[in-house]
N, C-alpha and C positions, 0 to 999 in steps of 0.2 A: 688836553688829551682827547675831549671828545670829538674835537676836530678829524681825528680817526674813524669816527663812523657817521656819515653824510648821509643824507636820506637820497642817495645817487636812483636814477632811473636806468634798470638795465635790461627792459622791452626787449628781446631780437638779439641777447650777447650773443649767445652760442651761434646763432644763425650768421652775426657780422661777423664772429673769426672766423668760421668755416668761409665766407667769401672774401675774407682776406687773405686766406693761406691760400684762395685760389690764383689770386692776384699776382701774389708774390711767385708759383710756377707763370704767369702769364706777360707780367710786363714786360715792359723793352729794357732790353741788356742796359742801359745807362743806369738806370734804377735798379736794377740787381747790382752793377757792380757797388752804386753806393752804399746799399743795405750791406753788402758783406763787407765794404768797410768801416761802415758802421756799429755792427755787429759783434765786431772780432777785435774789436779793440777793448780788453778790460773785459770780455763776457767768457760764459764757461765754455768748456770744450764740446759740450753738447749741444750748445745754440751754432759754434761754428761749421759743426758737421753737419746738420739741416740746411744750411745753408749750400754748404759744396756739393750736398749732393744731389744740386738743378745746375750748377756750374755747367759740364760740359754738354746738357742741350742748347742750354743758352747761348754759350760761347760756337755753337754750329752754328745755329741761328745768325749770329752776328757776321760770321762769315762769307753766309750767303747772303745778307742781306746788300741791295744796289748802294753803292756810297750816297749815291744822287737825291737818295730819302732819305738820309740823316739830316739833313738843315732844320736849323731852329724857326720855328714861329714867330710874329712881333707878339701875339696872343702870350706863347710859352715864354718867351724874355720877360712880356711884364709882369707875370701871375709868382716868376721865380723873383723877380727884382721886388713886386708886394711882399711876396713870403719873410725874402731876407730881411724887409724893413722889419714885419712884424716879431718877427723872432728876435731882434737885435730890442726890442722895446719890450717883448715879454721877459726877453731873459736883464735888461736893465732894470725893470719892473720887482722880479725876482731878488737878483741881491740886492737894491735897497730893502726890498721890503724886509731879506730877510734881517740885515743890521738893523735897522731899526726894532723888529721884537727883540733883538738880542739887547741893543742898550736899553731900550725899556725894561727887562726884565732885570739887567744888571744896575739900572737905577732903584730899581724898589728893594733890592736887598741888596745892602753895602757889603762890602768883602767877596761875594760869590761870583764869579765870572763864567757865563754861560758860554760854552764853546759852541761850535755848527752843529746842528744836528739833522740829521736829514729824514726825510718823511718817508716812509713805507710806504709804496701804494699800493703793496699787496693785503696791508689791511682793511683800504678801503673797497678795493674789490672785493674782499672775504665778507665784508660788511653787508654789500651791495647785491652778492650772489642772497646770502640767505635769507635778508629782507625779499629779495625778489622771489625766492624758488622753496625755501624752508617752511615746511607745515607748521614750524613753532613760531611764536613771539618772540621779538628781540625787547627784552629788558635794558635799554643803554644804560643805564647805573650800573646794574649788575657786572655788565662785559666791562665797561670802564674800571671798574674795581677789580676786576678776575685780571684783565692786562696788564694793571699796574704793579697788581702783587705778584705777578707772573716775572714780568721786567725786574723788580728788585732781587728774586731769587734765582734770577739768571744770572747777577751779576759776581757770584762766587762769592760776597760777604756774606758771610755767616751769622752777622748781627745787626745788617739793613733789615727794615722793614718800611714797609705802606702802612699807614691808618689811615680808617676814614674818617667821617668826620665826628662820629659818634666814638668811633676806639681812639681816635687825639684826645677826646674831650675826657675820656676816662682813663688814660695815660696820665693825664696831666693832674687826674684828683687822685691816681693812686701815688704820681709822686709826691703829689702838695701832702700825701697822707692825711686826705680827706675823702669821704666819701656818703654815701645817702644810706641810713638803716638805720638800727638800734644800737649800735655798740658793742657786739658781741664777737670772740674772736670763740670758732668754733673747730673742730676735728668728729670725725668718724668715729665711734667705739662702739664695744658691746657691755651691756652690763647684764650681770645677772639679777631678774628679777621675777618674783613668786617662783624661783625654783628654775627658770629659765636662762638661756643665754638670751637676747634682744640687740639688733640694730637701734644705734642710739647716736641723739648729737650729743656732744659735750660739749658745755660751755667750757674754757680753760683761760678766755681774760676777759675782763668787762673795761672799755673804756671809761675813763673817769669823764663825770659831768654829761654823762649819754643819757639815751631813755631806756636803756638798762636798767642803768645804776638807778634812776629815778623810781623806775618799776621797781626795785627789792630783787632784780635776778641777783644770784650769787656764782661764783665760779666752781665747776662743779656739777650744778645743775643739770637733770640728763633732758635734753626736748625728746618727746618719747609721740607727743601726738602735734600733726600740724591742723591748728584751727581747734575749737572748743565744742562742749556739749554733744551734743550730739552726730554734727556733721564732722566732726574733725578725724582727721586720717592718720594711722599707723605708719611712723616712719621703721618700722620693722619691715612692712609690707611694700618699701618704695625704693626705686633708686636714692643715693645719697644726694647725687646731684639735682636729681627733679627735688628733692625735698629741700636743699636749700634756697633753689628756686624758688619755692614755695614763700621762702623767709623772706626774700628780697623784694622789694615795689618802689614805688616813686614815693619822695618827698611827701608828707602830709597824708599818705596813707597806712594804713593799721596794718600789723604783722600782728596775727593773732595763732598762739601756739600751746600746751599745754608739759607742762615739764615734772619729774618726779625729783625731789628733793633727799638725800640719805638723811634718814633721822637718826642713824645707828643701827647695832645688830640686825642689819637685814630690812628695818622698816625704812615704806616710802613718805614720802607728802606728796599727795598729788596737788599742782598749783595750775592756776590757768591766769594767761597774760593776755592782753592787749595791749601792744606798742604802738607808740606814734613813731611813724620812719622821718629822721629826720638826717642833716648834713652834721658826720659824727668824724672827730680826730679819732683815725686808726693806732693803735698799741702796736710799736715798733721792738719799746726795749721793756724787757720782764727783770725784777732783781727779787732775791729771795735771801736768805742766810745758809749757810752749810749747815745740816744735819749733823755732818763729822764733825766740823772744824768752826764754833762759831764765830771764830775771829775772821771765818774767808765770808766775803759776801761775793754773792756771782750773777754775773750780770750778763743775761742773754741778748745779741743784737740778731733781731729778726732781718733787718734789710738797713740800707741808709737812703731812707725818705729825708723829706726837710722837715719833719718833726723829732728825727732822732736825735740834733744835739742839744735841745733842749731837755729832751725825757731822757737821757742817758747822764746828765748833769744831775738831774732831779734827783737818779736811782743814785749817784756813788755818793753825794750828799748825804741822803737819807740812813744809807748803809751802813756810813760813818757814825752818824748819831747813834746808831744801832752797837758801836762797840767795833763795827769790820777798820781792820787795820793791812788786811789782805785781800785782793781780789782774782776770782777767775773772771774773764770776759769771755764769754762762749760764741764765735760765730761759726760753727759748724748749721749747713745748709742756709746761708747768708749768701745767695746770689749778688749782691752789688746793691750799686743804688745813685745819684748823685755826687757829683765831684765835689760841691757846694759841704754838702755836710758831711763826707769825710776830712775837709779839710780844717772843717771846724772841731771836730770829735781830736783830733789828733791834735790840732792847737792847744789843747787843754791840756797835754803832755811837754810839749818841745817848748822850745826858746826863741823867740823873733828873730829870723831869720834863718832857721834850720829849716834846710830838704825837706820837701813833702813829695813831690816827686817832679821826673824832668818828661818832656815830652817831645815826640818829634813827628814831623809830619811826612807828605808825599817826597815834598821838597829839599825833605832834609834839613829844613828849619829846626830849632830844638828852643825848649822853654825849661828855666825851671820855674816851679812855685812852691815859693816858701812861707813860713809863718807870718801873718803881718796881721794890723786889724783891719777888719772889714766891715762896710756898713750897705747892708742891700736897699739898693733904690725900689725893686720889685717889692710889694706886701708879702708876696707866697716865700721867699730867703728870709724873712725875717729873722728865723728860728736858728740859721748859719750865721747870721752875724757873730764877730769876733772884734770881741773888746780888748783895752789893752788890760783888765783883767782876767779876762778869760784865759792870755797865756800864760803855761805853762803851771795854772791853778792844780794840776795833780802829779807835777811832777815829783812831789813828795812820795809819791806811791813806787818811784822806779825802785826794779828788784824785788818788786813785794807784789806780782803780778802774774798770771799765767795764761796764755790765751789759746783756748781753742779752735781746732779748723781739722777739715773733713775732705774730700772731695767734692763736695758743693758748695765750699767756702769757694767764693767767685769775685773778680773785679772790685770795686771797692775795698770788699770785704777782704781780698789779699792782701791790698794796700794795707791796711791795716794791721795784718800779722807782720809783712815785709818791717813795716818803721817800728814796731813795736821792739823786731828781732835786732833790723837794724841800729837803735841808739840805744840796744842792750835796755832796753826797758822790763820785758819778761820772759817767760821760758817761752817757748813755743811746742804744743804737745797735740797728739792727733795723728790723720793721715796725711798725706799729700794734696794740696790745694787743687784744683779747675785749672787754673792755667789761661785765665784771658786777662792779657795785659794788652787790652786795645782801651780807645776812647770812641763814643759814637756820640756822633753830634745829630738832632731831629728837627729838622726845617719845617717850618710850617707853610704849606704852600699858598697860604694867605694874604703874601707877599705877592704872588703873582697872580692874582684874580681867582684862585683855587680854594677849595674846602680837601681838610685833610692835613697829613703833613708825612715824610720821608723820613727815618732816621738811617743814617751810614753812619762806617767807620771815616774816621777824621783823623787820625791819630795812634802810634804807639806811645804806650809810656811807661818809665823804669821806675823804680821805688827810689828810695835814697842812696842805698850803694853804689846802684848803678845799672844792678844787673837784671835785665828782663827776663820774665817770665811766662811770657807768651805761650801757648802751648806744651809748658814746663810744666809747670803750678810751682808752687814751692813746700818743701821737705821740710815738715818740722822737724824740730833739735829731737827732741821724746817721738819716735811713730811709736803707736800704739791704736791697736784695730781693738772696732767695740766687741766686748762680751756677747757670745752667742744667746744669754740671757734676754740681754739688749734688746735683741730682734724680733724678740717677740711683744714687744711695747711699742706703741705709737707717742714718738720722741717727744712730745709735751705731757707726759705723764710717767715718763722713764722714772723711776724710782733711784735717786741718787745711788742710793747703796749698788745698783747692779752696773751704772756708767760707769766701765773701767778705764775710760777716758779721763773722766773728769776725778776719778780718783787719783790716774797718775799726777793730775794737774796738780791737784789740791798736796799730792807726795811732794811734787816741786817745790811749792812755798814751804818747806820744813826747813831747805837748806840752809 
């Protein structure tokens, strides 16, 4: 791509078209007539009326001109007979070269087939003027980045994107669901304190095995100041976002912050922390017990990373120990996530060889994929492998199950509800899902000498029934819109009692 901006020399442009357009009123009729057949073939309407409108001087010209002066040159025979050689060897020069980048490129990535693609050279003149004439500095990173992301969103996919090599590389640890910090899964709130309302973080999960947990943070916890002693700053008095900012740094350095702890009736603790930031497994799936109902345990999926089918195993495990004989599975605002581990999550339900869903492509190819075991050659899948015990380990649970979803239940997370609904597994209770039933596939351009990577859509795909949901979303069996109570909670600390959602859920399992 940077091949689009050339360090071109362009001394005198302005001055050489200006004596080129003079040219083109001035030569001899042979060379007009070829320019306007040149011209007029395949160009716009606009280039061919510049051109006609020298036509009939020139065609006077011709008329008066003596026949006796039209004879060719041996000077003009050869300069035209060089011309044609050279042109016949730039343009053979040309398409091999271009076949060869194309099978190069189609050799370093198997399956992708590079079609022509042709060069703009109005880029590189746009390049060449500003270098030349522009009071600013050209940044080429920059422009090559702004281009690219420019190009992807010209192309009407709504779920291509560009990364660079920095946003691939953190693409890739928020799907591996890893990442570099403390452990802390945080939200905005306000709490009342000496008598005040206050901008506050709250803690609301600590990964297990973090330098959280290590540290003595608890969930709960309000961070009220960033930094200790004396210098440390009131996160009342900051943006949210500069103050987690704040919380964030590289590997091996200290996140140091100050938190008040509830002791009861109104009193604080104040605590001061210094953490080591280190690479921490992010908290995907939350489980809790019903308040109402302790027989329901309910289990929240935040997204499907490749850490959820393991932690999702862990929670209905535990829950059972616990006495739960019924479950809600909550994925309201569950954007999506990897094919990988919903296909493991859902194995844990079905039977070897039942639908998980069918796929089809540009071409009209169509796939399905079904339950089987799987063993990942990648370390980062580890966590999707599927054993031949892993199937069908909770199918004991069908009927005794109720799944939630919202309008920001998305991709994956449809998937989910769809087979859940589909093999009459649970209720389905909520609002109407998102509605993207696409696949995107994300190339890494590493493959062709590039930093970065591409993600497009590749793919439609249907749930087990059959029936896509594409810009649909899908209608649960129960709608039910949340309690206006609700909305005045920030949804990790909703207060079961006033979810009138998760109440009808919890209704459902009675029957």
């Amino acid at each position: 791509m940077r091949k689009l901006f050339p360090r071109l020399r362009v001394k005198g442009l302005v001055e050489t078209v200006s004596e080129e357009n003079k040219n083109i009123n001035t030569d001899n009729t042979d060379e007009t007539e070829e320019n306007e057949a040149c011209l007029s073939d395949g160009q716009p309407d606009s280039g061919e009326a510049d051109i006609e409108e020298s036509l009939p001087e020139k065609k006077e010209q011709k008329e008066q001109k003596p026949r006796g002066e039209r004879r060719i040159t041996l000077g003009a025979f050869l300069f035209s007979a060089v011309a044609l050689v050279l042109a016949a060897v730039m343009l053979t020069y040309t398409c091999c070269n271009s076949i060869y980048r194309r099978k190069l490129a189609e050799a370093k990535l198997e399956n992708v087939t590079l079609g022509d693609f042709s060069e703009y050279d109005e880029l590189d003149l746009l390049s060449a003027l500003f270098r030349q004439y522009s009071y600013y500095d050209i940044d080429d990173d920059e422009m090559v980045r702004r281009v690219m992301k420019a190009y992807v969103a010209a192309t009407g996919d709504r779920y291509a994107a560009y990364y660079t090599a920095e946003e691939y590389n953190a693409l890739l640890a928020d799907t591996a669901g890893e990442g570099v910090g403390i452990g802390i899964s945080i939200i905005s709130n306000t709490a009342p304190i000496n008598g005040g309302e206050y901008n506050v973080i709250e803690i609301i999960g600590i990964s297990p095995e973090s330098p959280a947990e290590s540290a003595g943070l608890k969930v709960g916890d309000l961070i009220v100041w960033i930094g200790t002693g004396e210098n440390r700053e009131p996160v009342s008095e900051m943006n949210y976002d500069n103050a987690v900012l704040k919380l964030r740094g590289d590997e091996g350095s200290m996140a140091e912050f100050t938190v008040l702890r509830d002791g009861g009736e109104g009193e604080y603790e104040e605590l001061e922390f210094s953490v080591e930031r280190k690479k921490v497994e992010s908290v995907s799936v939350y489980s809790t017990v019903s308040e109402a109902k302790p027989e329901v345990g309910i289990i929240r999926i935040e997204n499907f990373d490749l850490t959820v089918p393991t932690q999702f195993s862990k929670a209905v495990d535990e829950l059972e120990k616990k006495g739960c004989t019924k479950f809600v599975f909550d994925l309201r605002y569950n954007m999506g996530g990897d094919l990988e581990s919903i296909k493991a999550v859902l194995s844990y339900f079905l039977s070897e060889g039942d639908t998980i869903l069918s796929t089809r492509d540009k071409a009209g190819n169509d796939e399905v994929i079904s339950v089987k075991t799987v063993t990942h050659e990648n370390e980062a899948y580890s966590g999707c492998d599927i054993s031949a015990e892993d199937i069908g380990k909770y199918a004991h649970l069908k009927g005794k199950i109720a799944v939630l979803c919202n309008g920001m239940t998305a991709s994956a997370a449809e998937l989910f509800v769809a087979a859940m609904r589909d093999y009459e597994l649970a209720d389905t209770v909520g609002e109407t899902t998102y509605g993207k039933g696409s696949m995107q596939s994300t190339i890494s351009l590493s493959y062709f000498g590039y930093t970065g990577a591409v993600k497009l859509t590749t793919k439609k795909y249907f749930p087990p029934c059959g029936e896509g949901y594409d810009g649909i979303g899908i209608t649960p069996e129960y709608e039910v819109e949340q309690s206006e109570e609700a909305k005045d909670y920030n949804r990790y600390v909703l207060p079961q009692s006033l979810d009138a959602q998760l109440t009808a859920a919890l209704g459902c399992l009675d029957k």
